[in-house]
N, C-alpha and C positions, 0 to 999 in steps of 0.2 A: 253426916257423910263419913266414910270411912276410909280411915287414912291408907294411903296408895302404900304398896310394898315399894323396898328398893328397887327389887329386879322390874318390876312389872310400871315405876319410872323411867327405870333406865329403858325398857324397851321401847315406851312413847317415847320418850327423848330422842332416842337414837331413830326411831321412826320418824320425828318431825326433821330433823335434820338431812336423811336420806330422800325423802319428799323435796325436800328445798336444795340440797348440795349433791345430788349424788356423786357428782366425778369433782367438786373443786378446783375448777379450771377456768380458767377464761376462755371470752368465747374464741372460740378457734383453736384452743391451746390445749390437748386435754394432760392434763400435767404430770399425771400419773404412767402417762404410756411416753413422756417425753423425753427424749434424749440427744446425745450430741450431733449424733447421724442426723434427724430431722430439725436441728438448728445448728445449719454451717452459719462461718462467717460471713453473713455476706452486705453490702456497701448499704446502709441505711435499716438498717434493723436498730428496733425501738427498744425501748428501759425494758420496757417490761418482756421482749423476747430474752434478755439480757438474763433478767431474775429468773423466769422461767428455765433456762437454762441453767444458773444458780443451783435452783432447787432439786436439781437434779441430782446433786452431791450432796444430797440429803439422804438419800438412801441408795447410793450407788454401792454396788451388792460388794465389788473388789475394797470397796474403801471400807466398810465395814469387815469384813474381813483381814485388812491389814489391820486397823484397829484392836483387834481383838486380839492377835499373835503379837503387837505390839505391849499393851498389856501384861503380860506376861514378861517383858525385858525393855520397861519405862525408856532406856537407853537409846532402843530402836527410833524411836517418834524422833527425836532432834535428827537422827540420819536419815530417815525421810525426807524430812522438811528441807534436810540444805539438798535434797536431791532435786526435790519439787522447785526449791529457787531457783535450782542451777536450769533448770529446764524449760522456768519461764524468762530464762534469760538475765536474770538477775546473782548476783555471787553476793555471798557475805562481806567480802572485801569492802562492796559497796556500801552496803549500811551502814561502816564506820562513819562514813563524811555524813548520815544525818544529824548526827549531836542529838545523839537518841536521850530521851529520861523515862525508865522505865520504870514502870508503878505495877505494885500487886498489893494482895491482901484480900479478907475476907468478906468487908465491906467496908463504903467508903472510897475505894481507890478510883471508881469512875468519879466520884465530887473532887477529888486531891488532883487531879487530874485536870479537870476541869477549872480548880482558880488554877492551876500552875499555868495553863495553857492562856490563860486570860491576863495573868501576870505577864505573861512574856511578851502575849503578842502588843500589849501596850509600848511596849518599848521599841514599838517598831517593827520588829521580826515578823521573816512569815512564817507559820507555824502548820505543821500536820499535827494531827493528834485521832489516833483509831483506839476505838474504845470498843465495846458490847453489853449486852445485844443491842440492838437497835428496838426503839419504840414503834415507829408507824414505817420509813422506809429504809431499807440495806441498805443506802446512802448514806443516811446518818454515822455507820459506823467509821468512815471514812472522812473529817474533817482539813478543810486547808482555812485559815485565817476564822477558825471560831466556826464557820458555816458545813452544813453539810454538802458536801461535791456534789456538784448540778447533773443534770440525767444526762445532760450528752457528752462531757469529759467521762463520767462512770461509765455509759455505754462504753467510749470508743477503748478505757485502757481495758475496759472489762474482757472486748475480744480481742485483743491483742496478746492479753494472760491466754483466756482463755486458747486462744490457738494455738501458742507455742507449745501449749499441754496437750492439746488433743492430736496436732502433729507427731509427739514422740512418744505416746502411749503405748503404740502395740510395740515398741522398742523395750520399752519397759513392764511386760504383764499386764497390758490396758489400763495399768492403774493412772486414777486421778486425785487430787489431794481432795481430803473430806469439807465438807461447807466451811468449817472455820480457818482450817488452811486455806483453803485457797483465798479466802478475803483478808487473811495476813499478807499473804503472795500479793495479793491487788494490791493491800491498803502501801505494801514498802516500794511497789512500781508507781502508785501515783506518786510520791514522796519525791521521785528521786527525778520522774519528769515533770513534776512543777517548784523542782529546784527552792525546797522548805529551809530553812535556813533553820532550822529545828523540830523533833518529829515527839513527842508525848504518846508512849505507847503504853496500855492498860492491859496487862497479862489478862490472858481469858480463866482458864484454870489452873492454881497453885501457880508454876513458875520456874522450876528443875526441867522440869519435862515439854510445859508450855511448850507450843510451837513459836511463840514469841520468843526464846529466849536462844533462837541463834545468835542476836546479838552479841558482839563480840566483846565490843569495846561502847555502852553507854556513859554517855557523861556525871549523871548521877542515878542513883537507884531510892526504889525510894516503898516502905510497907506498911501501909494503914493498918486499920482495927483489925487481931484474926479472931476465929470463933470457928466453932463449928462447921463446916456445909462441906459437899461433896466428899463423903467419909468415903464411898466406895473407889474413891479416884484416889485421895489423899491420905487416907487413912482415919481413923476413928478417934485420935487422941490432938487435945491442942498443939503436943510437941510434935507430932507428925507432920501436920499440916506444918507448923511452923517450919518445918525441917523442909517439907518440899518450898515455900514460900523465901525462906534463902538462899535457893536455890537459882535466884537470878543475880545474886552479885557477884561481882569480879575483883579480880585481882587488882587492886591499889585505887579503885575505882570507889570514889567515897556516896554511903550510904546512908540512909535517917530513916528511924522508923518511929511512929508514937509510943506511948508508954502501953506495954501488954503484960497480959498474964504472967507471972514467973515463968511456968514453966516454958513458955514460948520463949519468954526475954533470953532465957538460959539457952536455947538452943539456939537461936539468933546469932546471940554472940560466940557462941562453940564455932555454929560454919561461918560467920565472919572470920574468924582465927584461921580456921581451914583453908581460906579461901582467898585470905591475907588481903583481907576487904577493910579499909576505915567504915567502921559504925557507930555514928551517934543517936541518944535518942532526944528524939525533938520536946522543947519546954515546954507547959502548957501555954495555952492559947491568952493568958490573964496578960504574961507577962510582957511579951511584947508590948500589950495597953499599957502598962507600967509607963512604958516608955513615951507612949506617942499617944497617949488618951485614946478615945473609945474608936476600938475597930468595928465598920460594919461588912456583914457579911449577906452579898445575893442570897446566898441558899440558908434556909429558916429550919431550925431545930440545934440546941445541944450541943450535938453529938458533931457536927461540923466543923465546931471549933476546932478539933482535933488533926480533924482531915487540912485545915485552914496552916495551920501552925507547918504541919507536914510539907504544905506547899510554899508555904514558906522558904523554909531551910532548902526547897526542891530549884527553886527558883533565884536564889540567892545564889545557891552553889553552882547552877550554870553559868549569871550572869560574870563570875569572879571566875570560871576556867573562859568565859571567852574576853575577858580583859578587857572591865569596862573603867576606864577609867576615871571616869565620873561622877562614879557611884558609891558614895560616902556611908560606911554602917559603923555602929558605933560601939561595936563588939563582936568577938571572933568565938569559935567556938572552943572550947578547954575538954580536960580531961580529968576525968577522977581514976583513981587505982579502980574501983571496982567497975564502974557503969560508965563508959563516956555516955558526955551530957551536951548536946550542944546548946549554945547561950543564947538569949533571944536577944535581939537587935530591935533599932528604932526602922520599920516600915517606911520605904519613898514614897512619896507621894502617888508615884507611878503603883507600889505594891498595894494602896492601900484602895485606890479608886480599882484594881483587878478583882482584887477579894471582892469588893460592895458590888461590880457588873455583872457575877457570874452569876451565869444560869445553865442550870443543868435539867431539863424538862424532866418528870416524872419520879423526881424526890421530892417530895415534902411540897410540895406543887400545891396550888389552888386554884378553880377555876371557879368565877360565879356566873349562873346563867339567870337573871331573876331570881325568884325565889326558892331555886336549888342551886346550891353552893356543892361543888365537888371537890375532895381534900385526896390528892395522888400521891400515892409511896410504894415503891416496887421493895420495899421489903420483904426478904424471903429467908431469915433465918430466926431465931431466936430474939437472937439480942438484937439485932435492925428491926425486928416486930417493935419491941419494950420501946427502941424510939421512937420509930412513929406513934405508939400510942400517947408515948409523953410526949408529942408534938401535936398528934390531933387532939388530945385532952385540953390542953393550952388553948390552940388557935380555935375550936369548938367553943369555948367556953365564951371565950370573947365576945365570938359572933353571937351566940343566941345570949348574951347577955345585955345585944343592942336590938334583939328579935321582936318585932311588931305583934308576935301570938306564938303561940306551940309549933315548935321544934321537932319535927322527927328524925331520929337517927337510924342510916340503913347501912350496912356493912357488902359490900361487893367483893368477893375475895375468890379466889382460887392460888393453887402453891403447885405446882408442878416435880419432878424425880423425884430422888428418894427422902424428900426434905419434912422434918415434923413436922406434918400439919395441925396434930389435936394442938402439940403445946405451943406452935403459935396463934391459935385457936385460941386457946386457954389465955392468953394474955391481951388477947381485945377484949373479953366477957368484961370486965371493971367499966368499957370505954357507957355498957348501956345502951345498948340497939335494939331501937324497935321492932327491927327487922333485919334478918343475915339470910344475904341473895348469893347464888354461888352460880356459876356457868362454865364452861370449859374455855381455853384464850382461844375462841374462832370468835371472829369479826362480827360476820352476820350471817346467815343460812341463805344466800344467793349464789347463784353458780360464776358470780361473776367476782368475787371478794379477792381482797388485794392479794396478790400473787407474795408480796415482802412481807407478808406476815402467816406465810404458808409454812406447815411444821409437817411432814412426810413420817418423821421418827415414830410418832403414837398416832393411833387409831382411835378416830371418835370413839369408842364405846370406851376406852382405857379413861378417854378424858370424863368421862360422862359417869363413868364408875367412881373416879377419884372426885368428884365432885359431890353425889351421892354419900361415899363416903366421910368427908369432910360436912357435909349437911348435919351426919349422926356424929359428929365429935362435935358438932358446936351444941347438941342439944345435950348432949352431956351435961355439957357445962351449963343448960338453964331450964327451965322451968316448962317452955312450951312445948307444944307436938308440930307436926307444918300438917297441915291439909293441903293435897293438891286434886284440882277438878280440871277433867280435862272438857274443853271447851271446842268439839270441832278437832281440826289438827295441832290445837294449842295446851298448853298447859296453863292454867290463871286459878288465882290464888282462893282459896273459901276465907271466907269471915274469919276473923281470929287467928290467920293462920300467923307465924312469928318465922316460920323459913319457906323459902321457894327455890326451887333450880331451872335453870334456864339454858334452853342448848347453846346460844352464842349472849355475846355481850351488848350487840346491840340492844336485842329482846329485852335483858335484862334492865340495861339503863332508860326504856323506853318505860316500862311498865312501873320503874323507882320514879323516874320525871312526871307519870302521869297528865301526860300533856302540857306540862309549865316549862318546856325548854324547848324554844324556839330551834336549834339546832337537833333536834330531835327530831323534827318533823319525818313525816314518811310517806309525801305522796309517791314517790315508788313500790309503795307496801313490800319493802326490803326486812323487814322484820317478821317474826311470827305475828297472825292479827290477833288482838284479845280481845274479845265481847266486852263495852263499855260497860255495862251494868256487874258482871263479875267485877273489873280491876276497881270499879266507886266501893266495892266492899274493902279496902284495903287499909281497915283502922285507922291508923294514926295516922298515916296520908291524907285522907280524908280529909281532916279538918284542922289538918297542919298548917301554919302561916309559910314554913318555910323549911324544907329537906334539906338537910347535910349527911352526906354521901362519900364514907372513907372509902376507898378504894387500893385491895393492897395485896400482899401475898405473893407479887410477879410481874415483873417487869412488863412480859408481854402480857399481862392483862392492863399492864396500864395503857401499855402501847395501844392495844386493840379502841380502851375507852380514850386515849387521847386522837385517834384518829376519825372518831363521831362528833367531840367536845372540841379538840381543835384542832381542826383539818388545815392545811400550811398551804398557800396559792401552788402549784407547779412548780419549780424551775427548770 
């Protein structure tokens, strides 16, 4: 059989998907033609009129456009944003009384985030904490006490935002704030009408500019691991980025970041000095043990420790501005002439049960279904690739070291903008997969697929080419060719083949389970069908005792497969 070209893939591809999705809508909803004019506000409109409506500022043409002249004078974007506050009713004023702590960095900061929010709320507190993206529903980005906000508090603050904006629109040039404004707009209105007694907020990009950082007055700040990603936004050099990145501290407003690159460390403390910010950098994560024997930590891998430590010193420093007097540590932090350093303390008991609770779904995640085991990490850079592999290399080994028969390993990946794909690519090739499956992050090829994981920005065929392409950087790096046959309106795999692409994720994870994951099932035939007698040709599946299935490269591709593998009851 003769191996398909790219182009003449991509064309089935985007053919089986156009057969199965043409408009992407729900029924009744068609999403693409939707707008504000035909979703007023009106008394009893459901989550999902809600998101529909959401998505709409996804490619709302004035907002892209302000974007772009924005761009051009970084400056502008915060002057939007307090404008957008002011007009859904909210002032900056306000946000002081959250006892905001604000986290950024290049990865990491949604986990630092997540024990700090776990830390606190033990103590009693209620807590908000808005993070991104979200994995399976927009809700998620919006948390009050650890949970994601239930669908009908999100519905009602949603159109209450939402109308105040779309009442004074043609006041203002029709504009509307873009999708991630506006869910900052939402995430500091819910905040302030379920009266949080503290808010954890996770900058979305860099931090200067963030629409996050109208904050005025946060109680502490706080900068995880930096590295690489969004060169086009931030700039191309580590000190760039690090330079937009301290760009969310304030004046006299004390900050801790972990131990980074010189050259980051060095600009750090330049706009600390600027900016007449206290900056410490946090101790490693040993030392603390030092003190109080062994810490455990929810989230598994490494590289946590780090982000662990951060939440630490993050959580500490709130509890001590809001005067607890209770709370006995047994070391303060000092100062050296060149680097302050802050000191590690002995952990409460309260700190130490937060760290061991937390959970952050779709880092370093496992899920077993039978005799397929799924290993989830939305890493999407470089250096977050390197740890997940030395995390699934670890946790991999184990498990088939307790394995009843042969082990296949299959790689699920897709990487979204302008982010290396070959050379994180290049850094699972060691991990040894038997097979590397690639799909674009859509859900499944139905017309009826969840609206909160709806992307308007790219156009199947971009996702379908970037996949394609990604297919021929992994072969690079190995030895096989992929054979694909197409089967009917399907694409399924030839004998021997070692890569395959699949229009959505369901498809994909359907045809890696092979029928052994009960959660998979499909009597709706919601997925592309594969002729059984093709997918039995599928080598080492075949006559594998048991599949393990990394899954990585993207948030929302975890999100898409966490919403197959574990779907959350309602609320």
């Amino acid at each position: 059989m003769v191996c398909m070209s790219g182009v003449w893939q991509l064309r089935v591809l985007a053919a089986a998907l156009r057969r199965r999705v043409w408009s992407f809508r729900l029924p009744g909803f068609p999403v693409q033609h939707y707008s504000a004019k035909t979703a007023p506000h009106i008394p009893g409109m459901e989550y999902q009129d809600a998101i529909c409506t959401l998505n709409t500022l996804q490619t709302n043409a004035n907002a892209l456009e302000q974007v772009r002249r924005e761009r051009s004078k970084p400056e502008l974007q915060l002057q939007a944003m307090r404008g957008f506050l002011e007009r859904a009713g909210v002032t900056v004023k306000e946000l002081d009384h959250l006892n905001i702590i604000h986290v950024t960095g290049t990865k990491g900061k949604g986990s630092t985030c997540a024990f700090t929010e776990q830390i606190l709320r033990g103590y009693g507190f209620r807590t908000g904490f808005y993070s991104s993206p979200h994995l399976v529903q927009v809700r998620e980005r919006i948390r009050i006490n650890g949970q994601p906000i239930a669908k009908d508090p999100f519905t009602k603050y949603f159109w209450q935002v939402y109308g105040l904006l779309d009442e004074t629109k043609d006041a203002h040039n029709g504009t509307m704030p873009a999708y991630f404004r506006f869910l900052t707009i939402l995430a500091f209105h819910v905040f302030l009408q379920e009266k949080v007694d503290l808010a954890v907020i996770e900058v979305g990009i860099g931090g200067a500019y963030d629409c996050t950082n109208i904050i005025r007055r946060p109680w502490v700040c706080g900068i995880s691991s930096l590295g690489i990603d969004h060169t086009q936004i931030l700039g191309d050099t580590i000190e760039k980025i690090a330079w937009q990145k301290g760009g969310i501290f304030k004046p006299g407003v004390p900050a801790f970041t972990v131990k980074q690159p010189e050259g980051a460390m060095a600009v750090l403390r330049d706009r600390a000095k600027e900016i007449s910010c206290p900056l410490w950098v946090c101790p490693d994560f040993e030392d603390y043990q030092a003190n109080c024997g062994p810490l455990n930590l929810g989230l598994a891998g490494q590289h946590q420790r780090s982000n662990a430590s951060l939440a630490l010193q993050l959580s500490r420093t709130w509890l001590q501005r809001r005067c607890l007097p209770e709370e006995k540590f047994l070391s303060t932090t000092v100062e050296s002439s060149s680097s302050p350093e802050a000191m590690s303390f002995t952990p409460s008991p309260i700190m130490k049960k937060g760290l061991a609770d937390t959970k952050w779904p779709g880092r370093n995640q496992m899920i077993q279904h039978g005799a397929v085991t799924y290993f989830l990490d939305g890493a999407h850079t470089v250096r977050s690739m390197q740890a997940c592999v030395n995390w699934f290399s670890e946790i991999a080994a184990q498990h088939e070291r307790n394995a009843s028969g042969p082990v296949a390993r299959i790689l699920l990946f897709n990487a979204t903008g302008e982010r290396d794909c070959a050379a994180m690519l290049k850094q699972l090739v060691p991990c040894n997969f038997d097979f590397a499956v690639f799909c674009p992050n859509i859900t499944e090829t139905i017309a009826s697929c969840n609206a909160d994981q709806q992307n308007f920005n790219v156009s199947v065929e971009h996702m379908l080419t970037r996949c394609l392409d990604n297919e021929r950087s992994w072969r690079l790096h190995g030895d096989g060719a992929p054979r694909l046959i197409e089967a009917g309106s399907s694409l399924v795999p030839e004998e021997k083949a070692d890569t395959l692409v699949f229009p959505c994720i369901l498809g994909a994870l359907q045809w890696i389970a092979q029928g052994r994951d009960p959660a998979l099932a499909d009597p709706s035939e919601k997925a592309m069908q594969l002729k059984p007698g093709a997918v039995a040709k599928a080598g080492p599946l075949r006559d594998a005792a048991e599949i393990h299935v990394l899954i990585t490269g993207s948030l929302h591709l975890v999100g898409g497969a966490l919403k197959h593998l574990a779907p959350e009851p309602p609320k």
